[in-house]
PyMOL commands that place a pseudoatom at each C-alpha (Angstrom):
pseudoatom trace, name=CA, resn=UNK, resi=1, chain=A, elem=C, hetatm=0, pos=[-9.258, -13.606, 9.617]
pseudoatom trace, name=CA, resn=UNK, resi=2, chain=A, elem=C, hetatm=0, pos=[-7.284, -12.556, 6.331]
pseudoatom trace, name=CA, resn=UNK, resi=3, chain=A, elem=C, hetatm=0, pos=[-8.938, -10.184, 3.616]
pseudoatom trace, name=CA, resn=UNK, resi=4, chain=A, elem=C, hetatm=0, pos=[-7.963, -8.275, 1.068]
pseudoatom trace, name=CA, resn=UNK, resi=5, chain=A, elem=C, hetatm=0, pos=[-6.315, -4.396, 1.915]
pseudoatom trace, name=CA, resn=UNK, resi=6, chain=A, elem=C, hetatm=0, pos=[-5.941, -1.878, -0.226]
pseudoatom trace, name=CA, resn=UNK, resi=7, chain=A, elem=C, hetatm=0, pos=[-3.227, 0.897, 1.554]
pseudoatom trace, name=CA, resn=UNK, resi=8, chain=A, elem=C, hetatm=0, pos=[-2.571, 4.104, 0.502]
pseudoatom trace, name=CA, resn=UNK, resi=9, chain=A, elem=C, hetatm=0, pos=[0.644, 5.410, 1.635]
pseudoatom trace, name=CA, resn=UNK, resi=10, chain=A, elem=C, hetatm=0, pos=[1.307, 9.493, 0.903]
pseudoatom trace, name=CA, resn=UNK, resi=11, chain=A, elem=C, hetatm=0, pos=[4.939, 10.750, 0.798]
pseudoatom trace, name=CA, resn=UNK, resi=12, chain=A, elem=C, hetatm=0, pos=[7.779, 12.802, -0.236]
pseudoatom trace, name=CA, resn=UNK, resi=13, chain=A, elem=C, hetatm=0, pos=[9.218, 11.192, -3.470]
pseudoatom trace, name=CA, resn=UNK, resi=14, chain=A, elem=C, hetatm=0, pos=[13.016, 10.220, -2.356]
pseudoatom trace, name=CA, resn=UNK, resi=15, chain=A, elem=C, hetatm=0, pos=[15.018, 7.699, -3.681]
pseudoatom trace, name=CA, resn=UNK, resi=16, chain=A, elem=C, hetatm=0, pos=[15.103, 4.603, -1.233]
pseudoatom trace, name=CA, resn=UNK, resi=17, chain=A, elem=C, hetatm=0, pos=[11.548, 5.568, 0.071]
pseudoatom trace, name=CA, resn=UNK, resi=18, chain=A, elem=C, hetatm=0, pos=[10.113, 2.504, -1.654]
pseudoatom trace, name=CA, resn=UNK, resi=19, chain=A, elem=C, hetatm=0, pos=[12.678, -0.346, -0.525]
pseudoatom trace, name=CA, resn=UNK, resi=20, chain=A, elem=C, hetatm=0, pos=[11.829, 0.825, 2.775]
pseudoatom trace, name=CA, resn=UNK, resi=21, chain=A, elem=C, hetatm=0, pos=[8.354, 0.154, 2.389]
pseudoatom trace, name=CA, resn=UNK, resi=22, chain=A, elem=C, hetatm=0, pos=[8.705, -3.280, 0.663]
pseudoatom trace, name=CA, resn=UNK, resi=23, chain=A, elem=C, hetatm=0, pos=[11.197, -4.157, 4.296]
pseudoatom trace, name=CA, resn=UNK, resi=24, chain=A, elem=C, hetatm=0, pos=[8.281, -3.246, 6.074]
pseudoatom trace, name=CA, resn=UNK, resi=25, chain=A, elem=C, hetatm=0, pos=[5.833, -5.645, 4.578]
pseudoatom trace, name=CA, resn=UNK, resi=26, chain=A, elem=C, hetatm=0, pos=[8.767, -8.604, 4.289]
pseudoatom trace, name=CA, resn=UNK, resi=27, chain=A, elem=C, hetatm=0, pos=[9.739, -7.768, 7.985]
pseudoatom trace, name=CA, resn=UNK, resi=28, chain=A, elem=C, hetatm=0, pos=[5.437, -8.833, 8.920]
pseudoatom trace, name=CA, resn=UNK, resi=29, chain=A, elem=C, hetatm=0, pos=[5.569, -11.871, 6.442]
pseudoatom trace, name=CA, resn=UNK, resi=30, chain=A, elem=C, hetatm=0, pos=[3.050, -10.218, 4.265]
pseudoatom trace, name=CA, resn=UNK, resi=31, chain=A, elem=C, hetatm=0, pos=[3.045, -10.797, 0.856]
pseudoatom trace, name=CA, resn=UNK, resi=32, chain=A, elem=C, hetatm=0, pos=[2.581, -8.051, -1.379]
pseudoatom trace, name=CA, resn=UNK, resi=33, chain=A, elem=C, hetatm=0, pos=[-0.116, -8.684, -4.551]
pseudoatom trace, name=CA, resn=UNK, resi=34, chain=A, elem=C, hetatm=0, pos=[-0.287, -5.465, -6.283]
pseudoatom trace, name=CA, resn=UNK, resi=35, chain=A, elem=C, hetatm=0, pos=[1.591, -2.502, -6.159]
pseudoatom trace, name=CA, resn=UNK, resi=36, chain=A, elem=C, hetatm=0, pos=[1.457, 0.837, -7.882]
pseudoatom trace, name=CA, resn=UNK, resi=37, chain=A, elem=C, hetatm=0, pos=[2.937, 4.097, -7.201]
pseudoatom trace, name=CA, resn=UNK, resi=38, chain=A, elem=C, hetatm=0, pos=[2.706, 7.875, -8.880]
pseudoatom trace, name=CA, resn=UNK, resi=39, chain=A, elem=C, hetatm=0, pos=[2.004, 11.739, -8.049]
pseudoatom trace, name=CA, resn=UNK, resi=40, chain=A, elem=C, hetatm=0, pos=[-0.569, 12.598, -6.516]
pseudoatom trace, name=CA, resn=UNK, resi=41, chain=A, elem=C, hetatm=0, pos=[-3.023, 15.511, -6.428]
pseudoatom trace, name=CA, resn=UNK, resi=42, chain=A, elem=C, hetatm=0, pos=[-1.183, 16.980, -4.440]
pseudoatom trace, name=CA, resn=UNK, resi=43, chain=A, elem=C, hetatm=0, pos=[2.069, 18.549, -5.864]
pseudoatom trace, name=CA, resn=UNK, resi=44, chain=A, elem=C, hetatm=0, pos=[5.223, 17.133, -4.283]
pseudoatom trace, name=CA, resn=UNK, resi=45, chain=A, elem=C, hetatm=0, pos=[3.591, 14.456, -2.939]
pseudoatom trace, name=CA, resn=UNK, resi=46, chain=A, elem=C, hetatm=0, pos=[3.497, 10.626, -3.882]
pseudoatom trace, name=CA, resn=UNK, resi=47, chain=A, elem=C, hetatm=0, pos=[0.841, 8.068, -3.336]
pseudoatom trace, name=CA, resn=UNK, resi=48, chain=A, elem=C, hetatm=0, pos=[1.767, 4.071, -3.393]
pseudoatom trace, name=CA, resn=UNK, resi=49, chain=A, elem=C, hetatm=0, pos=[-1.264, 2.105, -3.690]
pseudoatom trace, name=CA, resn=UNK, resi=50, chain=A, elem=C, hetatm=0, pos=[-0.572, -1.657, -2.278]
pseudoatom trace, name=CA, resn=UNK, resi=51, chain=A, elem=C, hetatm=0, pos=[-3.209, -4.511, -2.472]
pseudoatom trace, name=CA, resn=UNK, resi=52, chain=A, elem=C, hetatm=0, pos=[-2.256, -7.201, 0.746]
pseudoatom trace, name=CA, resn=UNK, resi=53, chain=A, elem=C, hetatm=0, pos=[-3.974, -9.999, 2.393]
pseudoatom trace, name=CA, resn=UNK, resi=54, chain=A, elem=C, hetatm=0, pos=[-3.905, -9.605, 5.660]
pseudoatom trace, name=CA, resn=UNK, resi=55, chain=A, elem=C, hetatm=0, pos=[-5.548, -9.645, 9.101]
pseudoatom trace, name=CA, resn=UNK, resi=56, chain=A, elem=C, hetatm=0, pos=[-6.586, -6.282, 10.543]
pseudoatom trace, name=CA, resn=UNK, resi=57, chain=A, elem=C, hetatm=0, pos=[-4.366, -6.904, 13.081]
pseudoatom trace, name=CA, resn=UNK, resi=58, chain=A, elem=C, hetatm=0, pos=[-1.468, -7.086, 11.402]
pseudoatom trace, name=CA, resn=UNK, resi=59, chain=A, elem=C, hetatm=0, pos=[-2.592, -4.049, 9.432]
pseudoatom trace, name=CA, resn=UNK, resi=60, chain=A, elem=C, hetatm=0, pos=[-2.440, -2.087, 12.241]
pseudoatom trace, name=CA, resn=UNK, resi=61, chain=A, elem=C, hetatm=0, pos=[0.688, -2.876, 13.318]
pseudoatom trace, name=CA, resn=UNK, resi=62, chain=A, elem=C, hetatm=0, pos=[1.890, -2.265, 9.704]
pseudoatom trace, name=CA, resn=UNK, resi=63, chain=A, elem=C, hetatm=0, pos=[0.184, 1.162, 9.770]
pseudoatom trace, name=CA, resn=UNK, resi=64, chain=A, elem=C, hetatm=0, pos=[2.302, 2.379, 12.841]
pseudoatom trace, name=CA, resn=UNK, resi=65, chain=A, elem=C, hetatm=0, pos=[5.556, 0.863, 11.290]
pseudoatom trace, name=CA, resn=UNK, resi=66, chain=A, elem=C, hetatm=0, pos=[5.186, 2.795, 7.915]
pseudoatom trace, name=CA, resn=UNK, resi=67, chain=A, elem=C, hetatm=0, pos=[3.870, 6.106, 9.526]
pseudoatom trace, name=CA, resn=UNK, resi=68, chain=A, elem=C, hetatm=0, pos=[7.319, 6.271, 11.483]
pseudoatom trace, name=CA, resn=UNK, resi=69, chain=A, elem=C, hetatm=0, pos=[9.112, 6.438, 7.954]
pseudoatom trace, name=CA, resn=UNK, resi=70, chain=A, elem=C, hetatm=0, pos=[10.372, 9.873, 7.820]
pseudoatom trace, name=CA, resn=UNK, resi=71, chain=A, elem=C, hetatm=0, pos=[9.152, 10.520, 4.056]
pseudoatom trace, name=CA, resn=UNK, resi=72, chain=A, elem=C, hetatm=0, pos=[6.179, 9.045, 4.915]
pseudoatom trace, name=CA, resn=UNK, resi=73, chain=A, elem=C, hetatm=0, pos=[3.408, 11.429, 5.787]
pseudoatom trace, name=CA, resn=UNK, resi=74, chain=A, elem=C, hetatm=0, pos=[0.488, 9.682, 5.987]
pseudoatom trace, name=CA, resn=UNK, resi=75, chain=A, elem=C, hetatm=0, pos=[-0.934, 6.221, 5.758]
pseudoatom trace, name=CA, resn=UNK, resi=76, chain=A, elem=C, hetatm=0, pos=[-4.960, 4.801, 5.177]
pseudoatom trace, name=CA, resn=UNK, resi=77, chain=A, elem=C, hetatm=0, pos=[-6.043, 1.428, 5.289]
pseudoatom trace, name=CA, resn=UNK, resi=78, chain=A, elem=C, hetatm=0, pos=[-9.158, 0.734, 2.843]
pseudoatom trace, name=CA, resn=UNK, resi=79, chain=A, elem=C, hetatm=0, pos=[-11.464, -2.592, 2.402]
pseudoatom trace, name=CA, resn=UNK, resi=80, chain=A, elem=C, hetatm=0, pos=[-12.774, -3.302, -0.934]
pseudoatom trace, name=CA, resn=UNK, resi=81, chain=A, elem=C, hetatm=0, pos=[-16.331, -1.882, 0.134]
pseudoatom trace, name=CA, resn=UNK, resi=82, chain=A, elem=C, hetatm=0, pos=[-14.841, 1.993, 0.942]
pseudoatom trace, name=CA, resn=UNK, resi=83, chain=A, elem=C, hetatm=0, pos=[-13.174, 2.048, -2.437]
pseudoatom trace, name=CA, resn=UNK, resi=84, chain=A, elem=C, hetatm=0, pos=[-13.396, 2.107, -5.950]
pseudoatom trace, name=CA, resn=UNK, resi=85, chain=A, elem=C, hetatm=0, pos=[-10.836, 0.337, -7.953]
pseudoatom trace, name=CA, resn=UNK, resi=86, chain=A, elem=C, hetatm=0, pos=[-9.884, -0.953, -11.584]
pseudoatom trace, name=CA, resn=UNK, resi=87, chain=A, elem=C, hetatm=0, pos=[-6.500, -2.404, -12.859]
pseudoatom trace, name=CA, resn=UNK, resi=88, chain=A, elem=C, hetatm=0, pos=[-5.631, -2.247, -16.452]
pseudoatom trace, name=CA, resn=UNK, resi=89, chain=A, elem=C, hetatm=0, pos=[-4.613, -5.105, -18.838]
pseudoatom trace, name=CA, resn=UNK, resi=90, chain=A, elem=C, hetatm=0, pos=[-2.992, -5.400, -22.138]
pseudoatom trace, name=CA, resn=UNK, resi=91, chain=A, elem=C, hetatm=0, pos=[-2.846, -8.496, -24.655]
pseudoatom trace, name=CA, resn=UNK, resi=92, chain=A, elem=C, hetatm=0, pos=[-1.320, -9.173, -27.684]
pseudoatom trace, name=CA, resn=UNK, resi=93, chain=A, elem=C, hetatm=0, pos=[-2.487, -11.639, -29.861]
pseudoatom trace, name=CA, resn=UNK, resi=94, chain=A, elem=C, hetatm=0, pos=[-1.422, -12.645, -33.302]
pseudoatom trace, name=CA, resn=UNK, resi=95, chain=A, elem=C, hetatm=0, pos=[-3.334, -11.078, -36.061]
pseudoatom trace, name=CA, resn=UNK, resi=96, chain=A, elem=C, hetatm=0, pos=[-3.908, -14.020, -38.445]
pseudoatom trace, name=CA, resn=UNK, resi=97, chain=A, elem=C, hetatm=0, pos=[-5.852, -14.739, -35.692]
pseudoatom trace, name=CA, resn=UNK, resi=98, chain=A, elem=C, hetatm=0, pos=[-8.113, -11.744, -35.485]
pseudoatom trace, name=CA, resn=UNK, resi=99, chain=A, elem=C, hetatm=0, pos=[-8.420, -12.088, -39.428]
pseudoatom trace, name=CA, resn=UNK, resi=100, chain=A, elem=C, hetatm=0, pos=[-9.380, -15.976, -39.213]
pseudoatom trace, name=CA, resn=UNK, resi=101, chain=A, elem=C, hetatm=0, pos=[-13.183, -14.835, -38.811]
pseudoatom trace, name=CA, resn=UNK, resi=102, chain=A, elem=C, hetatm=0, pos=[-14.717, -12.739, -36.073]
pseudoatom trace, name=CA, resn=UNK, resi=103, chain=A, elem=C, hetatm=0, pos=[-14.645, -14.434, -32.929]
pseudoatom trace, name=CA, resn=UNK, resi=104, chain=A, elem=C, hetatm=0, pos=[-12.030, -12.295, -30.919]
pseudoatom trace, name=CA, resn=UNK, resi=105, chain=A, elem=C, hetatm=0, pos=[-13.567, -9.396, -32.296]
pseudoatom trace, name=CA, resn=UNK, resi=106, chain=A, elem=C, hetatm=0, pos=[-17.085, -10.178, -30.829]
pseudoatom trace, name=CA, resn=UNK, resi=107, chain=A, elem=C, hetatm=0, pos=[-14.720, -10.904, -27.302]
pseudoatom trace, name=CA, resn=UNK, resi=108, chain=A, elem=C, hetatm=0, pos=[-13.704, -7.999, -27.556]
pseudoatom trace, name=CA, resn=UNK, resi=109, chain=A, elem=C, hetatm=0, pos=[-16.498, -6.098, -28.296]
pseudoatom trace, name=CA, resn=UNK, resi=110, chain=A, elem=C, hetatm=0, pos=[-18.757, -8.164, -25.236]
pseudoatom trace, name=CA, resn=UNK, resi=111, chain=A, elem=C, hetatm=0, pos=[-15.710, -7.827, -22.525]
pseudoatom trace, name=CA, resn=UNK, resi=112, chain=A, elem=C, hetatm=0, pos=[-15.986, -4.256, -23.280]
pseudoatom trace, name=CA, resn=UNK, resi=113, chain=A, elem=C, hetatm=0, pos=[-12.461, -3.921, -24.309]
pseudoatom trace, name=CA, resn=UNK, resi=114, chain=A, elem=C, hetatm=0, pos=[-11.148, -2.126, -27.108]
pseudoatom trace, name=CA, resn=UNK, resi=115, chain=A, elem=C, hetatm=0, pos=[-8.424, -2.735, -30.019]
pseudoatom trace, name=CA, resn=UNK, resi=116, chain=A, elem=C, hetatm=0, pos=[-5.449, -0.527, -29.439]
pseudoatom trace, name=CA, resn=UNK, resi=117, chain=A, elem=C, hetatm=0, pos=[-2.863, -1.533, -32.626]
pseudoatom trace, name=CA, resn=UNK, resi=118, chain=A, elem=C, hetatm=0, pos=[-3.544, -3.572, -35.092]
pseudoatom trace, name=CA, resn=UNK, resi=119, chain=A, elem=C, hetatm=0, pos=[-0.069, -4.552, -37.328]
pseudoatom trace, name=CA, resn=UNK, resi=120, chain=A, elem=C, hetatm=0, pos=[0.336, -7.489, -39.937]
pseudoatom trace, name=CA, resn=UNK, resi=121, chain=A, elem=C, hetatm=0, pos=[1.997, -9.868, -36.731]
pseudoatom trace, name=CA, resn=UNK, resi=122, chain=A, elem=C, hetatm=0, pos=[-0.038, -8.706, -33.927]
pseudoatom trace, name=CA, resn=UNK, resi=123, chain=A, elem=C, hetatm=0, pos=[-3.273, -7.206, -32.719]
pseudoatom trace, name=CA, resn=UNK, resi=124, chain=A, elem=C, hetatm=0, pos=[-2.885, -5.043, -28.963]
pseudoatom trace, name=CA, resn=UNK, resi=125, chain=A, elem=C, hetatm=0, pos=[-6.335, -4.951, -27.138]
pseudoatom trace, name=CA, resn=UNK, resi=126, chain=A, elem=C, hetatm=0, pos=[-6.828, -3.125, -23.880]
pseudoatom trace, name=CA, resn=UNK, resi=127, chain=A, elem=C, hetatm=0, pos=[-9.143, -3.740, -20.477]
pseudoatom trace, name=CA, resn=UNK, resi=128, chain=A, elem=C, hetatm=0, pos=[-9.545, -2.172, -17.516]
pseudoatom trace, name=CA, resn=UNK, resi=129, chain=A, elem=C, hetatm=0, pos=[-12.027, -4.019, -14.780]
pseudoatom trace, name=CA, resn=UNK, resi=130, chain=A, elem=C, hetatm=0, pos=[-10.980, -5.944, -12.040]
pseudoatom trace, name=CA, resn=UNK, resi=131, chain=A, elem=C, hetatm=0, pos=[-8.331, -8.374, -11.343]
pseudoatom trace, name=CA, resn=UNK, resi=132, chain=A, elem=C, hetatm=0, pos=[-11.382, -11.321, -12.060]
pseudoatom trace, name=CA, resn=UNK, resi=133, chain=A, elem=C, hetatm=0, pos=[-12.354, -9.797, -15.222]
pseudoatom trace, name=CA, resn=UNK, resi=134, chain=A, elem=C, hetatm=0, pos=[-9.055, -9.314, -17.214]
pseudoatom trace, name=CA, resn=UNK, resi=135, chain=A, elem=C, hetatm=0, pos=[-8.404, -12.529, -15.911]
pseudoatom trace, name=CA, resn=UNK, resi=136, chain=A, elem=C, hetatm=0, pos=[-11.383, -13.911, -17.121]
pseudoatom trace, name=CA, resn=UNK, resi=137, chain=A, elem=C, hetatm=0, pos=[-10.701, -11.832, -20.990]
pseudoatom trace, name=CA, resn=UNK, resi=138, chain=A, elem=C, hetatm=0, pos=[-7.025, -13.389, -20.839]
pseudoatom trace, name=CA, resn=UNK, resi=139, chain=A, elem=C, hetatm=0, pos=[-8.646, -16.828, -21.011]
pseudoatom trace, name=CA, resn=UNK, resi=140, chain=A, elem=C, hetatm=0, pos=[-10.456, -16.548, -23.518]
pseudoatom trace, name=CA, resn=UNK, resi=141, chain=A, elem=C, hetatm=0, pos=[-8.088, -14.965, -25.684]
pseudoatom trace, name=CA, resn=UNK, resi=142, chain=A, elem=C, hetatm=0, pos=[-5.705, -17.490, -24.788]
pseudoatom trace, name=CA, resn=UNK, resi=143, chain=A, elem=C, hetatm=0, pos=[-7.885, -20.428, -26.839]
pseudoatom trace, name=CA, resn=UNK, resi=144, chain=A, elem=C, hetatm=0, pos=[-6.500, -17.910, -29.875]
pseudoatom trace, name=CA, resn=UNK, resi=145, chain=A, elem=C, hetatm=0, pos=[-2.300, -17.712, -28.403]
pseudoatom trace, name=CA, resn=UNK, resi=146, chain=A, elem=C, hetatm=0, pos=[-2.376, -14.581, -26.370]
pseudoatom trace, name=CA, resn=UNK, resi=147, chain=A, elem=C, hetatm=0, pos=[1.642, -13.984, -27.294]
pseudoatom trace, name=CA, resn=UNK, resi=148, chain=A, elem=C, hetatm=0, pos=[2.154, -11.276, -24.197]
pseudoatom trace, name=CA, resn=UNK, resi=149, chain=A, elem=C, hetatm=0, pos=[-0.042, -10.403, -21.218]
pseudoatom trace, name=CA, resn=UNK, resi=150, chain=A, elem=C, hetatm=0, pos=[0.577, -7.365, -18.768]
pseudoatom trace, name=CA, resn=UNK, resi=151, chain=A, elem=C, hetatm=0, pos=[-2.174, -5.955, -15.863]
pseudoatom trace, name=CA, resn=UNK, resi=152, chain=A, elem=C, hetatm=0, pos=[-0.979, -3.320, -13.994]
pseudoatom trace, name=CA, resn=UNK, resi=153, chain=A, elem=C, hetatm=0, pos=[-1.108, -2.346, -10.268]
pseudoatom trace, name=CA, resn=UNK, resi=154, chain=A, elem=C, hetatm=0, pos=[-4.836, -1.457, -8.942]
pseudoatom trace, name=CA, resn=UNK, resi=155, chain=A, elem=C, hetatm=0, pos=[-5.385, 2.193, -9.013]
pseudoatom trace, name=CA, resn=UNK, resi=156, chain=A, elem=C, hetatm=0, pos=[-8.050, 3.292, -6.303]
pseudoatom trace, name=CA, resn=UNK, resi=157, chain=A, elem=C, hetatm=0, pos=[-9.766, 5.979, -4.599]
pseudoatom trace, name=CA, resn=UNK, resi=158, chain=A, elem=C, hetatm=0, pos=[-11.811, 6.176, -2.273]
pseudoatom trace, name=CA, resn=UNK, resi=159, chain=A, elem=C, hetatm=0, pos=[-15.863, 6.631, -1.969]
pseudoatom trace, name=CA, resn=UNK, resi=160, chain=A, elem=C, hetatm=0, pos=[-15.528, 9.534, 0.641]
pseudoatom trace, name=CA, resn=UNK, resi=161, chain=A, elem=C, hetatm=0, pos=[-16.586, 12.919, -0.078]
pseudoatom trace, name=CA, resn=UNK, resi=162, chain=A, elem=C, hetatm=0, pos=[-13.113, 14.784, 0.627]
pseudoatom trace, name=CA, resn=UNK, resi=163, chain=A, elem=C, hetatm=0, pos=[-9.592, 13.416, -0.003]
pseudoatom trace, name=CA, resn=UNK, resi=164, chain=A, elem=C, hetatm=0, pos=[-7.705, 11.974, 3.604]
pseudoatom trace, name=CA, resn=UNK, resi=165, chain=A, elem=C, hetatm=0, pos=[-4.756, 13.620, 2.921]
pseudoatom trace, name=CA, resn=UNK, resi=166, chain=A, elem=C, hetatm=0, pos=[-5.900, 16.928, 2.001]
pseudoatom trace, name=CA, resn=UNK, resi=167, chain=A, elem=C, hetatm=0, pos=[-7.708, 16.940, 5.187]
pseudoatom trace, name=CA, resn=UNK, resi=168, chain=A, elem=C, hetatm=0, pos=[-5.223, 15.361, 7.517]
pseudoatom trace, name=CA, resn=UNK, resi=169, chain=A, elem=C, hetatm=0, pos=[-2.945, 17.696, 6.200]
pseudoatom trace, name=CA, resn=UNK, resi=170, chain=A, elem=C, hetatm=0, pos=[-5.136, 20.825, 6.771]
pseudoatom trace, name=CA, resn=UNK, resi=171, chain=A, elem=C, hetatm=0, pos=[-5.491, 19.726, 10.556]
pseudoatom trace, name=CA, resn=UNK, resi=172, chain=A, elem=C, hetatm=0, pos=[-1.635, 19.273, 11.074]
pseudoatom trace, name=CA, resn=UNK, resi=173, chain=A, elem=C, hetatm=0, pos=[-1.287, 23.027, 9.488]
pseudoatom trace, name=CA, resn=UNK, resi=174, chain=A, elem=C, hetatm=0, pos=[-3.346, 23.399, 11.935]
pseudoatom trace, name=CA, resn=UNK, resi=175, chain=A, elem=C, hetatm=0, pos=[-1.607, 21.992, 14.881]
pseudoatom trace, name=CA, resn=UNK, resi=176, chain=A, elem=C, hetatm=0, pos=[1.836, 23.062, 13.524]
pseudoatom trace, name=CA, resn=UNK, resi=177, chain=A, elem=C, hetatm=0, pos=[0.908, 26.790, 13.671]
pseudoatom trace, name=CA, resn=UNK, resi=178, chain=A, elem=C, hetatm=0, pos=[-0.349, 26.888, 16.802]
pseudoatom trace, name=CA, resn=UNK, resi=179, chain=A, elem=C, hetatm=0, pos=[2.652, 25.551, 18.189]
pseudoatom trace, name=CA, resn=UNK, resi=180, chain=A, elem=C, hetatm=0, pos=[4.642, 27.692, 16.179]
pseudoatom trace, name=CA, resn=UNK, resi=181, chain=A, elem=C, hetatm=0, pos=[5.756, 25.481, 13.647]
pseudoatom trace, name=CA, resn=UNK, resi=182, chain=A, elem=C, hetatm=0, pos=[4.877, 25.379, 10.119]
pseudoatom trace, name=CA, resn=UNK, resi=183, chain=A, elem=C, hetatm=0, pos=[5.885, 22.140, 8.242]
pseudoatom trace, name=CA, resn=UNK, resi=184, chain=A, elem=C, hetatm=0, pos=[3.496, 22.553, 5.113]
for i in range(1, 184): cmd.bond("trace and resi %d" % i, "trace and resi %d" % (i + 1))
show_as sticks, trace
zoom trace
């Protein structure tokens, strides 16, 4: 049965690392909803948060494809109920239409959003929620000509006490120095 995944993927930054990762979803025929990708933590090392539908079969399979990516050190799967999550969106709406009484402002104010730039053509206000409830602001603006909409990628992390990767990476110092190796 198909839910919604949220995968975390940690890696070196290189250039190409992220086409390979899109082939990898294309190659399983799953579609890709949200996507967002910056440092981590960590210094030196990247973290691509990707929101798919998906069985957890196919997850699986996608796990062990990704985790053989060179740059690629580490990959964790996440439902909605292990992790904590907000996107942000942005709106601009004309002004005249902010000034034409006080509706939008009292949207604004019970959507807990927040005016960003006001100027004499248009009016910037900012949300962060989930997908659902900038959605749901968008539509209501929109009775007032929403001129631009933008949400961003979902940003997560996860409800566990420590961070995966610092502790996956602790173990594999681990391993690597007993065998005489050390990676990180």
């Amino acid at each position: 049965m198909q839910q919604e995944f949220t995968i975390t993927i940690f890696s070196e930054n290189h250039v190409g690392l992220l086409n390979q990762v899109t082939t990898a979803f294309t190659r399983r025929s799953i579609n890709i909803e949200s996507l967002n990708t910056s440092e981590s933590a960590l210094e030196g090392i990247h973290k691509f948060t990707i929101v798919v539908y998906s069985t957890r079969e196919q997850m699986d399979k996608l796990i062990g494809q990704l985790e053989k990516k060179v740059d690629v050190l580490k990959v964790f799967v996440f439902t909605n109920d292990e992790i904590i999550h907000q996107e942000i969106a942005l709106y601009k709406v004309p002004t005249a239409a902010l000034l034409n009484g006080n509706e939008i402002e009292q949207i604004v104010r019970q959507n807990g959003a927040r005016i960003m730039e006001v100027t004499p053509e248009y009016t910037v206000i900012e949300k962060t929620g989930h997908k659902a409830e900038t959605q749901e602001l968008f539509v209501k603006l929109d009775k007032y000509g929403v001129l631009q909409f933008i949400r961003s990628g979902r940003v997560a992390i996860t409800k566990l006490r420590t961070e995966l990767l610092e502790k996956y990476l602790k173990k594999l110092r681990t391993e690597t120095k007993i065998k005489g190796i050390e990676k990180f």
